[in-house]
MILUM-397424 format. One record per residue (C-alpha): y, x, z. Coordinates in pm, whole numbers. Layout:
{c2 Y; c1 X; c3 Z}
...
This chain:
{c2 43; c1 14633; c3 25257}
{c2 -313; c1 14725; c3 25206}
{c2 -270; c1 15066; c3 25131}
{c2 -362; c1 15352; c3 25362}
{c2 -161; c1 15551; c3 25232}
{c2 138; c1 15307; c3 25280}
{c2 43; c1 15162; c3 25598}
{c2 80; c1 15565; c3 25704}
{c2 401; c1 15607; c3 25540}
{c2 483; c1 15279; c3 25710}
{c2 432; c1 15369; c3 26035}
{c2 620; c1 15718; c3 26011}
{c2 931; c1 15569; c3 25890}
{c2 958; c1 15325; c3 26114}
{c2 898; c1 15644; c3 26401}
{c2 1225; c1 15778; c3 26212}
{c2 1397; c1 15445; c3 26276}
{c2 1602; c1 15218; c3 25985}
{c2 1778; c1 15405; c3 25790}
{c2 2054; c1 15168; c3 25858}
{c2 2383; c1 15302; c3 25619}
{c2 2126; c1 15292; c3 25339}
{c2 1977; c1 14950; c3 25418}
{c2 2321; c1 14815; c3 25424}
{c2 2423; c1 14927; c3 25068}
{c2 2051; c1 14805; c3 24942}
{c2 2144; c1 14473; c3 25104}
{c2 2479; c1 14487; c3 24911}
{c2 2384; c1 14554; c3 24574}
{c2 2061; c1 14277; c3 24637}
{c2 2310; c1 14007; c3 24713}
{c2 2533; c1 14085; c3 24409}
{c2 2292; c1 14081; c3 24186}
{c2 2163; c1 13761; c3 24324}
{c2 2420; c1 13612; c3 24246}
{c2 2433; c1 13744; c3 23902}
{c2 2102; c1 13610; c3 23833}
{c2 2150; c1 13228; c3 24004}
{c2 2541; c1 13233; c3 23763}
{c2 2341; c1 13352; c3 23467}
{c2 2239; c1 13014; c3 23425}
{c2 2587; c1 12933; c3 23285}
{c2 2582; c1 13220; c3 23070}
{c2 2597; c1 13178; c3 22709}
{c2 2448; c1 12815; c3 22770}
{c2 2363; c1 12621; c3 22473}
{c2 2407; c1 12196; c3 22490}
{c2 2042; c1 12170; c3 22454}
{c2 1914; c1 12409; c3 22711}
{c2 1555; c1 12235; c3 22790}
{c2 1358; c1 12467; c3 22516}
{c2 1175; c1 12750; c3 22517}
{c2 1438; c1 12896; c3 22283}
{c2 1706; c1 12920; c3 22535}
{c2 1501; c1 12950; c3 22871}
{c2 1238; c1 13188; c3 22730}
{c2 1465; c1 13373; c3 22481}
{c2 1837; c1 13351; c3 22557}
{c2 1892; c1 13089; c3 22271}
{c2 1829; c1 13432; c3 22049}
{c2 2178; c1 13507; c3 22081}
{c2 2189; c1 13848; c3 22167}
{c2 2422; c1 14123; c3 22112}
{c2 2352; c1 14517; c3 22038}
{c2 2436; c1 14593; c3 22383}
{c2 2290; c1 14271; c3 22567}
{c2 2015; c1 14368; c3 22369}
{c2 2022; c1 14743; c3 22446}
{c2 2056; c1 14705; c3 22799}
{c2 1818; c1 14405; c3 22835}
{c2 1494; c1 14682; c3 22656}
{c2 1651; c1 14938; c3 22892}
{c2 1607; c1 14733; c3 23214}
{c2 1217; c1 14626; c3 23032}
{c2 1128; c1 14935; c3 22952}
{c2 1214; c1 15170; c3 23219}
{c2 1108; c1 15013; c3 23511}
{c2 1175; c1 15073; c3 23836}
{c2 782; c1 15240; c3 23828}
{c2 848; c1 15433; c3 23589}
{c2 1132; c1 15548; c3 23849}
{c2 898; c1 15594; c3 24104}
{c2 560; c1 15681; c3 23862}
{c2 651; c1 15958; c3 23655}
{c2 817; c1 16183; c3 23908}
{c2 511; c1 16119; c3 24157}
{c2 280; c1 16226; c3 23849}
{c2 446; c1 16528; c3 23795}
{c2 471; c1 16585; c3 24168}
{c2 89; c1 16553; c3 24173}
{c2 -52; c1 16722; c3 23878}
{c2 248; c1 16882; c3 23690}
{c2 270; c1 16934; c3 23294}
{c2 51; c1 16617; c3 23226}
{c2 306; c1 16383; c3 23340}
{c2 533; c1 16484; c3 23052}
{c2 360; c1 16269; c3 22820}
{c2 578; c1 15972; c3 22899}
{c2 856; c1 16158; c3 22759}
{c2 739; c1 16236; c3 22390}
{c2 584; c1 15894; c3 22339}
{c2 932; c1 15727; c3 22397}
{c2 1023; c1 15930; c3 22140}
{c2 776; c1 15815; c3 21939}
{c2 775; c1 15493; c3 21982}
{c2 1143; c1 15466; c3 21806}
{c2 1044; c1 15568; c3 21456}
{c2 746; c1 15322; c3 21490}
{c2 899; c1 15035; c3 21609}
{c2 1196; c1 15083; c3 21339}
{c2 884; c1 14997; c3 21088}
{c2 800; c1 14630; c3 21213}
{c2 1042; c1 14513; c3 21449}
{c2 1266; c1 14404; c3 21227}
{c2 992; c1 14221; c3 21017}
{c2 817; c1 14057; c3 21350}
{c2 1229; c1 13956; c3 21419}
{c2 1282; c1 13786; c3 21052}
{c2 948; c1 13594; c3 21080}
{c2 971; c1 13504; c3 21389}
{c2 1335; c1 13344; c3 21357}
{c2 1247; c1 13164; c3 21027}
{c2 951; c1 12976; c3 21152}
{c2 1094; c1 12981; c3 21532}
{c2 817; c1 13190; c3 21655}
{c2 836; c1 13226; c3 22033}
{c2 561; c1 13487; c3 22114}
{c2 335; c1 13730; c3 21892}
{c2 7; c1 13488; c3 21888}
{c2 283; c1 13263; c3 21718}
{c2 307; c1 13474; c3 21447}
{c2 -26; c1 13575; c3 21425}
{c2 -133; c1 13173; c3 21419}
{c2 94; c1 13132; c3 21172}
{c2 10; c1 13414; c3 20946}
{c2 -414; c1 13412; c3 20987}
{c2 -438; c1 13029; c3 21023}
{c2 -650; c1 13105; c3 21332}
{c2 -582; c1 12968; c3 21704}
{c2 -923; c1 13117; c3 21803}
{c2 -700; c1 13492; c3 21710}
{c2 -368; c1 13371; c3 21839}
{c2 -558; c1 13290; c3 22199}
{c2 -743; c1 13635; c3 22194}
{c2 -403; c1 13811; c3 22183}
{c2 -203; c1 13519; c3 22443}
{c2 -438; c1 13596; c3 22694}
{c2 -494; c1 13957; c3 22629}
{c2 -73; c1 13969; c3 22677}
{c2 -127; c1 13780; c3 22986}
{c2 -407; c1 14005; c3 23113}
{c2 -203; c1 14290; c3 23036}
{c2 113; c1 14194; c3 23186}
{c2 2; c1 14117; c3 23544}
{c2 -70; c1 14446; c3 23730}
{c2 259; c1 14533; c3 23511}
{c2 486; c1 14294; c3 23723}
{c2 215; c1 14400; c3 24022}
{c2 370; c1 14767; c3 23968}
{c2 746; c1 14649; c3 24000}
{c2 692; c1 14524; c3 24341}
{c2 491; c1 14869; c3 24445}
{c2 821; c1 15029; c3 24364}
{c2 1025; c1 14775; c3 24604}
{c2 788; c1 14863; c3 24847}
{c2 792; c1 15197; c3 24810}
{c2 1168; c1 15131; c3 24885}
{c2 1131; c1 14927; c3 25165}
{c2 872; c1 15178; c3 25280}
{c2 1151; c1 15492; c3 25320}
{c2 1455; c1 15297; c3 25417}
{c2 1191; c1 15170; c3 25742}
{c2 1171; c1 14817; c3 25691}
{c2 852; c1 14663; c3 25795}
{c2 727; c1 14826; c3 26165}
{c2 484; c1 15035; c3 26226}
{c2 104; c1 15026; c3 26152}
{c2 29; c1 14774; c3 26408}
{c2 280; c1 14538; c3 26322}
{c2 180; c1 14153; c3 26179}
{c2 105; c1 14166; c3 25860}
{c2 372; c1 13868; c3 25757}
{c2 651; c1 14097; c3 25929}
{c2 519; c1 14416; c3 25792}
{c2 550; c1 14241; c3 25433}
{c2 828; c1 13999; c3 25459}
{c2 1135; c1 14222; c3 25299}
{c2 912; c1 14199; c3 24998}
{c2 815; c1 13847; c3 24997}
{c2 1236; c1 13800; c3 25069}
{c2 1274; c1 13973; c3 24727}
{c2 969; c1 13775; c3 24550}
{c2 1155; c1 13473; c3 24639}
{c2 1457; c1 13532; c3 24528}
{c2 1307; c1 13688; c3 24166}
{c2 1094; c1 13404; c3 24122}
{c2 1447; c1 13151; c3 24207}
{c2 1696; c1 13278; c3 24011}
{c2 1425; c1 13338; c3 23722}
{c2 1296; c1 12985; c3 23734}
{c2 1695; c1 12850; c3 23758}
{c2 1802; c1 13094; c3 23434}
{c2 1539; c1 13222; c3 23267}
{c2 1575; c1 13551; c3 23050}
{c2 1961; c1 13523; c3 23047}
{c2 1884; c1 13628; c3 23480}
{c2 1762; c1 13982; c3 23377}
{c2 1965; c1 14040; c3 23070}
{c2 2316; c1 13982; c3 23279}
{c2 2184; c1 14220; c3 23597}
{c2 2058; c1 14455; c3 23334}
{c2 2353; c1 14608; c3 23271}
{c2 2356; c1 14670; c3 23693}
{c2 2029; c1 14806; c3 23685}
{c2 2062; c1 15057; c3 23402}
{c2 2423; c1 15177; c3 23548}
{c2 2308; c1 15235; c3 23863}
{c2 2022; c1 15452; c3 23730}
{c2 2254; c1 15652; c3 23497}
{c2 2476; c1 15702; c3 23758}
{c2 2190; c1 15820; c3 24033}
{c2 2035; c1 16023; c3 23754}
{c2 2310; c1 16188; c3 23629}
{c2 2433; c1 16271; c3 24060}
{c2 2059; c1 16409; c3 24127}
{c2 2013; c1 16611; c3 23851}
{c2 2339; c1 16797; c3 23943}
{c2 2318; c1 16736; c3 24342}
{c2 1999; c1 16820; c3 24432}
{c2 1936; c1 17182; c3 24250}
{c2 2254; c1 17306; c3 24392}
{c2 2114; c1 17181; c3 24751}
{c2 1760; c1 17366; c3 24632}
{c2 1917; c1 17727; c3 24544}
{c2 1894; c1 17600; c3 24165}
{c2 1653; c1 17504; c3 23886}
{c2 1468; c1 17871; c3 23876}
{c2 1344; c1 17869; c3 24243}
{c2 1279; c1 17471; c3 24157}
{c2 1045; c1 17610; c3 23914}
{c2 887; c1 17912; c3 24127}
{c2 794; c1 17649; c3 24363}
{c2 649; c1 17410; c3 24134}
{c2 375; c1 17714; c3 23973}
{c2 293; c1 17847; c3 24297}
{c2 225; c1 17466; c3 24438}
{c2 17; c1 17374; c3 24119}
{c2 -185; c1 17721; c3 24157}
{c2 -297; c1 17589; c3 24475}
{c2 -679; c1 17400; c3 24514}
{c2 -693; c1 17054; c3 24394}
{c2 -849; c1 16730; c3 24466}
{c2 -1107; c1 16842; c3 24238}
{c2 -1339; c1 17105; c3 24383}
{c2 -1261; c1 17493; c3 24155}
{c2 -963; c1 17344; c3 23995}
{c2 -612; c1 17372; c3 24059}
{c2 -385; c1 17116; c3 24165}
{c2 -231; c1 17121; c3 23823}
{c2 -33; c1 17282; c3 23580}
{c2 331; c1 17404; c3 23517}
{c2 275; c1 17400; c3 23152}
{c2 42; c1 17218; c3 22964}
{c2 -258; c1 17445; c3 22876}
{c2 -523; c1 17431; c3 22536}
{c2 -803; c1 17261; c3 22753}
{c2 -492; c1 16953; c3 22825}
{c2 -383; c1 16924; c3 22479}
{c2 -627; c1 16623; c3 22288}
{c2 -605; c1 16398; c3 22622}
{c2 -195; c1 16499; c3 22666}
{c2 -106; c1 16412; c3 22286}
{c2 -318; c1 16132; c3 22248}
{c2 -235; c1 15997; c3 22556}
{c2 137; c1 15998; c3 22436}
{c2 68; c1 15866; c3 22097}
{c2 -172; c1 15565; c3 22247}
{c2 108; c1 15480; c3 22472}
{c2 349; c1 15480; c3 22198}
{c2 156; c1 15240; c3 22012}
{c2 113; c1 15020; c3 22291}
{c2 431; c1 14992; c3 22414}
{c2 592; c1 14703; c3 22197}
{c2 254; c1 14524; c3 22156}
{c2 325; c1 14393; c3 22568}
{c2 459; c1 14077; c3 22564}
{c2 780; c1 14166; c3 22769}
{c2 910; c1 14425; c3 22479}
{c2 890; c1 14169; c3 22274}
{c2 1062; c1 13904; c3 22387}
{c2 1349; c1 14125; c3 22453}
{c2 1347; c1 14205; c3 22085}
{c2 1341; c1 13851; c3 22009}
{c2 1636; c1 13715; c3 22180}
{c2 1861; c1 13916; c3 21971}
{c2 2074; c1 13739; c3 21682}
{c2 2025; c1 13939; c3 21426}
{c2 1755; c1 14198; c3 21262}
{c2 2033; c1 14437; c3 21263}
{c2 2080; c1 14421; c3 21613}
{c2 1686; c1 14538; c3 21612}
{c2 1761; c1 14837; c3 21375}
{c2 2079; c1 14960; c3 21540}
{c2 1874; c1 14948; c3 21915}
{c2 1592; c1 15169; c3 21734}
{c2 1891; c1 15449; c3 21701}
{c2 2041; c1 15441; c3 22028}
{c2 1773; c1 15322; c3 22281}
{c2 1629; c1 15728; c3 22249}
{c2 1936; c1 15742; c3 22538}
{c2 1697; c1 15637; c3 22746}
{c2 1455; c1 15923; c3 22697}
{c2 1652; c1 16206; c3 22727}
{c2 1715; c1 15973; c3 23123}
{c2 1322; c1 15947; c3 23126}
{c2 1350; c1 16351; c3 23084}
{c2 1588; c1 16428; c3 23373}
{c2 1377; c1 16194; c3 23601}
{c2 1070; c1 16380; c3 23554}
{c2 1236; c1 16683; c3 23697}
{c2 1242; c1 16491; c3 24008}
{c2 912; c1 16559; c3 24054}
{c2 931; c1 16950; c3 24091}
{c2 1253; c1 16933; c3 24322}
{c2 1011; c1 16675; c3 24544}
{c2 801; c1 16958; c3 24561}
{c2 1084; c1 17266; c3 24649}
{c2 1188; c1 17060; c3 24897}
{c2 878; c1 16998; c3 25090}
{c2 895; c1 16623; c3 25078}
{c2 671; c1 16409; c3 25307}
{c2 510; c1 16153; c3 25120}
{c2 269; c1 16079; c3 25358}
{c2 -40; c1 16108; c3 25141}
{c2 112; c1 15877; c3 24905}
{c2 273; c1 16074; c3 24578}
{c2 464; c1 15726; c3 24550}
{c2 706; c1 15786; c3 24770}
{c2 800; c1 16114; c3 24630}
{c2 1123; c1 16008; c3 24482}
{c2 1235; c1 15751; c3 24678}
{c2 1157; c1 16013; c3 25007}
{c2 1324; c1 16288; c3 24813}
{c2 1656; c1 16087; c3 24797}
{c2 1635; c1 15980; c3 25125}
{c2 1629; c1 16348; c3 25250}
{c2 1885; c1 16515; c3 25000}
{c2 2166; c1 16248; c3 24968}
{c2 2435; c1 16120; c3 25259}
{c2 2302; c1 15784; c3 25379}
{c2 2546; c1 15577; c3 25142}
{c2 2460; c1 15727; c3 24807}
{c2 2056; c1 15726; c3 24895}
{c2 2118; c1 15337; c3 24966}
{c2 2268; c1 15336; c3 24578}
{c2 1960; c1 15511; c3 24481}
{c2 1712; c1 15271; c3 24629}
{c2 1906; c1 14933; c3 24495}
{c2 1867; c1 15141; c3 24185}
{c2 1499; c1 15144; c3 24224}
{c2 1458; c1 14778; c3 24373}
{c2 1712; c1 14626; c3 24103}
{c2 1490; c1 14828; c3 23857}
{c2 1188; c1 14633; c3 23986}
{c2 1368; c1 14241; c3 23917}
{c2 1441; c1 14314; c3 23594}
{c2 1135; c1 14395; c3 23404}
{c2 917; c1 14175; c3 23638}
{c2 1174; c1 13896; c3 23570}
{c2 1154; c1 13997; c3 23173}
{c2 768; c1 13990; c3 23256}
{c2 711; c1 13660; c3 23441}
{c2 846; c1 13520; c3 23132}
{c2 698; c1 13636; c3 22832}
{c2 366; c1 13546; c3 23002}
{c2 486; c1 13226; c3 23050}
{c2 564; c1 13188; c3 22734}
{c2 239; c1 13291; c3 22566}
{c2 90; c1 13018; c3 22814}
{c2 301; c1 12774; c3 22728}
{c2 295; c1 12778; c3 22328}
{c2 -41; c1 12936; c3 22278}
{c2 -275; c1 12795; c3 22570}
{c2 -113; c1 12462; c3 22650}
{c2 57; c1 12326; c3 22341}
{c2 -244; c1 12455; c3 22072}
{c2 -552; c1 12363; c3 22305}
{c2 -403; c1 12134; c3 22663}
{c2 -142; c1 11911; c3 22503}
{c2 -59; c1 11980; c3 22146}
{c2 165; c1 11700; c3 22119}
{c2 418; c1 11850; c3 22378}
{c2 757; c1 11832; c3 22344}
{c2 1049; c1 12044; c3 22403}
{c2 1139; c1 11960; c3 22735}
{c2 752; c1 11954; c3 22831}
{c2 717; c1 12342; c3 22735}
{c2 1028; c1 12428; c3 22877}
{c2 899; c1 12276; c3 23253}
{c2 542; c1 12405; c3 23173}
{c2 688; c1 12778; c3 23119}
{c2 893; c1 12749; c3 23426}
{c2 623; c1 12670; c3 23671}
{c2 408; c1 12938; c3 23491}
{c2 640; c1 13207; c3 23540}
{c2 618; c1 13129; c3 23960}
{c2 251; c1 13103; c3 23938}
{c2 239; c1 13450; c3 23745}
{c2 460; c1 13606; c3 24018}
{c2 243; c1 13477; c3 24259}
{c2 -95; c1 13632; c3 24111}
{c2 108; c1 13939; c3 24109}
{c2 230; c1 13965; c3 24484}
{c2 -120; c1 13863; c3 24579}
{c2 -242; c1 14152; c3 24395}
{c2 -47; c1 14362; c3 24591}
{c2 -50; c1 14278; c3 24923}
{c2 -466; c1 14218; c3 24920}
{c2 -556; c1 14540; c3 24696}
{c2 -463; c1 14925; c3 24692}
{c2 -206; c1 15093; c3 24514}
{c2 -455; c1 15263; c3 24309}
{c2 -638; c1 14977; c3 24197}
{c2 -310; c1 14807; c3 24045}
{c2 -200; c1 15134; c3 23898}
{c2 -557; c1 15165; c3 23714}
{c2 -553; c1 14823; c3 23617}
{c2 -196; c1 14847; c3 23484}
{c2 -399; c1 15180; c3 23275}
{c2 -618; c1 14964; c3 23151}
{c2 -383; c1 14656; c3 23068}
{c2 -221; c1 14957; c3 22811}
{c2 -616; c1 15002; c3 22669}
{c2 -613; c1 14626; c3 22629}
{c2 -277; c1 14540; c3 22498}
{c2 -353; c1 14847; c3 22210}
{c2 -624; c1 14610; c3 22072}
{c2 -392; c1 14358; c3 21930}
{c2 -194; c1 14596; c3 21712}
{c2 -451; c1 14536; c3 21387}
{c2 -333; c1 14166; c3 21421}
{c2 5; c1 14207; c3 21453}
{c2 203; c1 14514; c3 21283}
{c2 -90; c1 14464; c3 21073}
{c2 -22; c1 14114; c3 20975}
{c2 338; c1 14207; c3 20906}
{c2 301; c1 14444; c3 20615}
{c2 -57; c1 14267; c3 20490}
{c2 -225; c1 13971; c3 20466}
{c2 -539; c1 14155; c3 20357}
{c2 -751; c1 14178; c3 20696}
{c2 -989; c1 13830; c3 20735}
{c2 -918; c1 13641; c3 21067}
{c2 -1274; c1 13645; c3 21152}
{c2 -1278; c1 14070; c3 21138}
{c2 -968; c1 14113; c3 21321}
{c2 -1124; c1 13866; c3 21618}
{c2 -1436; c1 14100; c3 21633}
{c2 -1265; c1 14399; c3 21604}
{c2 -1029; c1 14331; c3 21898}
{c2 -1421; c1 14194; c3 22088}
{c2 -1514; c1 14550; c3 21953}
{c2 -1231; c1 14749; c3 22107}
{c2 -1175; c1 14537; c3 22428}
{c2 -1558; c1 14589; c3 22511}
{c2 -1564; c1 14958; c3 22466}
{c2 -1231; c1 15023; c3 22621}
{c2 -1338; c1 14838; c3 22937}
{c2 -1686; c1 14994; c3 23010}
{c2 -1505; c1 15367; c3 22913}
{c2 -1297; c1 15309; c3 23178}
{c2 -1536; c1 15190; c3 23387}
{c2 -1670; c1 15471; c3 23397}
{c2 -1443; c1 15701; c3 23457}
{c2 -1457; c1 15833; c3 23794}
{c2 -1172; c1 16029; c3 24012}
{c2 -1190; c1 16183; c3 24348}
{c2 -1057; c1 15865; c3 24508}
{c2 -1280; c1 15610; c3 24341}
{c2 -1619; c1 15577; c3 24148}
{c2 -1487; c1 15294; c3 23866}
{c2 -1169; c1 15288; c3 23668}
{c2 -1057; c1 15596; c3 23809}
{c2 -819; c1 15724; c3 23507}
{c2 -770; c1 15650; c3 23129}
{c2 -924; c1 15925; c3 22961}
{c2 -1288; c1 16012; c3 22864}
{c2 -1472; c1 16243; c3 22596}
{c2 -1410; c1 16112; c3 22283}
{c2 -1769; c1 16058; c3 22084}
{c2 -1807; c1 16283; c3 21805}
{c2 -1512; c1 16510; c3 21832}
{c2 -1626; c1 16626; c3 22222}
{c2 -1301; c1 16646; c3 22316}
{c2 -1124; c1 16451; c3 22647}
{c2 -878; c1 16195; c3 22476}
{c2 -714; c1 15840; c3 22587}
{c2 -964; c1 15624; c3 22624}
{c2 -747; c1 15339; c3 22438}
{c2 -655; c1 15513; c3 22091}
{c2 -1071; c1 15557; c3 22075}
{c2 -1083; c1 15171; c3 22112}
{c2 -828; c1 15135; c3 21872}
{c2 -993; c1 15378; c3 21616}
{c2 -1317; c1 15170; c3 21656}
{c2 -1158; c1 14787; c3 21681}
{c2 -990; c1 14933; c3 21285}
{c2 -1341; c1 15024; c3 21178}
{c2 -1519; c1 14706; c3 21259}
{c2 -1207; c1 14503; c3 21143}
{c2 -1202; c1 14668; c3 20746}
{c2 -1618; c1 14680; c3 20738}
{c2 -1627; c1 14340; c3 20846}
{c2 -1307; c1 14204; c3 20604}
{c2 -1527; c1 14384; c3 20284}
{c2 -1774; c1 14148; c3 20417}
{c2 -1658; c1 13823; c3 20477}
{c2 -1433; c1 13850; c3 20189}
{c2 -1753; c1 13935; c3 19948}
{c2 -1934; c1 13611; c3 20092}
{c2 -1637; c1 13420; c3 20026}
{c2 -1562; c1 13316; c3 20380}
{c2 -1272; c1 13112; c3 20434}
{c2 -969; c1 13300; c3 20540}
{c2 -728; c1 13022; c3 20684}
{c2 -378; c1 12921; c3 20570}
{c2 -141; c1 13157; c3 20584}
{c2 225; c1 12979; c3 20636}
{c2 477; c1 13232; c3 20546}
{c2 639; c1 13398; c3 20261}
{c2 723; c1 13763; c3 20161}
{c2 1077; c1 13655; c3 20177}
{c2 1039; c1 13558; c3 20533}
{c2 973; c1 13887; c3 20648}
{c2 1332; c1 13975; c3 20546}
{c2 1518; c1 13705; c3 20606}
{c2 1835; c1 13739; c3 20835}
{c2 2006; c1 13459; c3 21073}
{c2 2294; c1 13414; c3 20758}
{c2 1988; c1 13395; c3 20529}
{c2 1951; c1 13048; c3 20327}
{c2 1713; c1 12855; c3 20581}
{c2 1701; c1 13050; c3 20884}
{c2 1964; c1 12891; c3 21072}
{c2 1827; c1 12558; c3 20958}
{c2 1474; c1 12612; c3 21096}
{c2 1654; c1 12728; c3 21417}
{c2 1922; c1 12456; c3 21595}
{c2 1845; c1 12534; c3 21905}
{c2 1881; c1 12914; c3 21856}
{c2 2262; c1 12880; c3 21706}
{c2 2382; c1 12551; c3 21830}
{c2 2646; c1 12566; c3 22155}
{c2 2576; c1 12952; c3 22132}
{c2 2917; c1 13148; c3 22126}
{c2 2919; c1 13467; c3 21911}
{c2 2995; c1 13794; c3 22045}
{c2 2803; c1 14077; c3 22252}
């Protein structure tokens, strides 16, 4: 680890010793799910299993609650475990955001998901720059959003394995601060390996089956903290006491406050549009959606968009975390990171904080399994089969995708164990700024067919250009560059998320530019589907015919 802050942490838990009881149930639940992953293989298998289709999608076969489960484990992360109660542990009010842009994010994605779904399973679409190929007639678009996915989705999967180590960290794993850096890191590389295996043997079916272990596990740990620990801290009013009179206290920032207990008026245009940026973003990553696109049906999309909200009133309760970290005077070492996983470790009995962590670790192999893939998928059909080898086959993609998904992995444990924390958590802030750019393209390519290819390519140049030198120039008291995600918004003077602005600018230059090109007559591409495509269902005339491999030697059922 290159962290100071963790190599501190490091060092002080191994002074404590191995927290042996917990390491033990870690071990347990790591094993089992192991397993699961390596026997998922079997799972649901089709007779032709060498296609992108079953290896990168789960032969679209999925269930309301495979389904449900499988966005649960993608979408709550084990960092978002670990993230939002450390950023309400470190500056209060303005970690809440995460909380009303999951609510959000339901309504919106009721809108298009089900379209993307039907379009995508009628022309057997694989990834987004499928579709958007498809619909603009432009590969020079459809690359622009692959790689922007890719781009995106890297300190993402980075993140997951900051959470295992800020696992391994507590439990004492690793030595102390002088230790060799191969023995220091080795639990984690243990757990890369084994991700990167059983992902490479079963593809998506790997997370969808431990899934449903990862997102009981956090229920259950959830549900035990939010009643355990007040009761240990004299309840949720002297939780709260605590909290105000911590946040009252001198900041990083020199005349300021540490933070606030409530959001106040000077928060309010960087808190809301923070929380509506993120909302948008969220299903534009390549990872949400292929989860959405393994399901079997486009009612299996609309029924999800009712009950996945469960997971935000969880994303609630875990936020609280935060302030009991706080009451109960948790050592994090300098590292806000550790808040949660510390806090368990100090409130629970040995066996249930050992639950807790494999809660946290499991919630790290799902969504970076989920991840590895759908980057390895945008690879595979948008970089290698439209410009490397157009003629591949099948069986080609399917060992191409494979081998992509370890390499991806790779990049991302590199990324950790050679650069700070903070530099993968801004870079995973500004993979959100990026991945906003490619909405014009795609939820707006589902409702029109009105924007010109050429105008949505230079708006997305437009908005990735400015969203990149913003944040570049955002400073924090840590680091000169790329030190947060929001900046004064030009014209309106007030702070705001730096991404939304990008997004408001990349629509601008993408209708100017369409009135344009479309009044000098430029050509526009071929556009190869239908308005009945973007309601077609799997029992649909034609659907099932354009998709063997998605039906075929697939058993119904959940």
């Amino acid at each position: 680890m290159s962290a100071a802050g963790a190599s501190t942490a490091l060092a002080a838990s191994s002074t404590r010793g191995v927290n042996g009881v917990a390491l033990a149930v870690f071990v347990f639940f790591f094993l089992a799910v192991t397993v699961m992953g390596f026997l998922a293989a079997r799972w649901r298998k089709a007779e032709q299993s060498a296609n992108l289709d079953e290896w990168g999608l789960g032969g679209r076969s999925f269930g309301t609650w495979v389904t449900w489960f499988l966005l649960g484990g993608d979408l709550y992360t084990a960092y978002t475990f670990v993230a939002v109660p450390a950023a309400i542990y470190a500056a209060g009010a303005a970690g809440f955001f995460a909380v009303p842009y999951t609510i959000l994010v339901y309504p919106l994605i009721f809108t298009f998901l089900p379209r993307l779904w039907s379009v995508s399973h009628k022309h057997g679409y694989v990834t987004t720059s499928d579709f958007v190929r498809g619909r603009f007639g432009s590969k020079g678009l459809s690359l622009a959003v692959a790689l922007t996915g890719i781009l995106a989705t890297m300190p993402y999967i980075a993140l997951q394995l900051v959470g295992i180590q800020a696992v391994l960290d507590v439990i004492g794993i690793g030595g102390g601060e002088h230790t060799n850096w191969f023995v220091k890191d080795l639990p984690l590389l243990i757990a890369f390996a084994v991700l990167a295996a059983y992902t490479y043997s079963s593809g998506l079916r790997a997370p969808a089956l431990i899934a449903f272990v990862k997102d009981g596990l956090i229920y259950l740990v959830i549900i035990v903290a939010i009643v355990y620990i007040p009761i240990k801290l004299g309840g949720f009013d002297q939780i709260f006491h605590a909290a105000g009179k911590a946040f009252a206290e001198p900041g990083a920032v020199p005349g300021k406050p540490r933070g606030e207990l409530t959001s106040g008026p000077n928060a309010q245009w960087a808190y809301a549009t923070l929380a509506l940026g993120s909302a948008l973003a969220l299903f534009m990553y390549p990872h949400s959606i292929t989860a959405t696109l393994s399901s079997r049906s486009r009612n299996v999309i609309r029924r999800n968009t009712t009950i996945l909200p469960l997971y935000s009133l969880m994303l609630g309760l875990l936020a609280l975390l935060g302030f009991m970290a706080i009451k109960a005077g948790t050592d994090i070492q300098g590292n806000p990171q550790l808040a949660v996983p510390q806090l368990f470790e100090d409130m629970f009995p040995s066996w249930f904080a050992g639950v807790a962590f494999a809660a946290i670790g499991i919630g790290a192999l799902v969504p970076a399994a989920i991840m590895s893939i759908a980057a390895a998928n945008l690879f595979t059909r948008n970089v290698y089969k439209d410009f490397l080898k157009p003629a591949a086959t099948p069986e080609q993609e399917h060992k191409v995708a494979k081998l992509v998904s370890l390499l991806v992995k790779v990049g991302a444990l590199v990324f950790v164990l050679t650069m700070d924390k903070t530099v993968a958590i801004n870079f995973q802030l500004l993979g959100g700024i990026w991945i906003l750019q490619t909405l014009p393209a795609l939820v707006g390519g589902l409702f029109t067919r009105w924007f010109h290819r050429w105008a949505l390519l230079t708006g997305w140049a437009v908005g990735m250009l400015y969203g990149t030198l913003a944040a570049y120039g955002v400073a924090s008291p840590t680091q000169a560059h790329f030190g947060g995600s929001s900046k004064e918004i030009p014209g309106i003077g007030e702070i705001g998320y730096i991404g939304l602005t990008a997004l408001v600018l990349n629509l601008v230059v993408t209708v100017v530019l369409t009135f344009v090109l479309k009044a000098m007559k430029a050509p526009e591409g071929v556009d190869e589907t239908s308005p009945g495509d973007y309601t077609a269902d799997i029992g649909d005339e034609g659907v099932s015919a354009e998709l063997p491999s998605a039906t075929a030697g697939a058993p119904a059922g959940h």
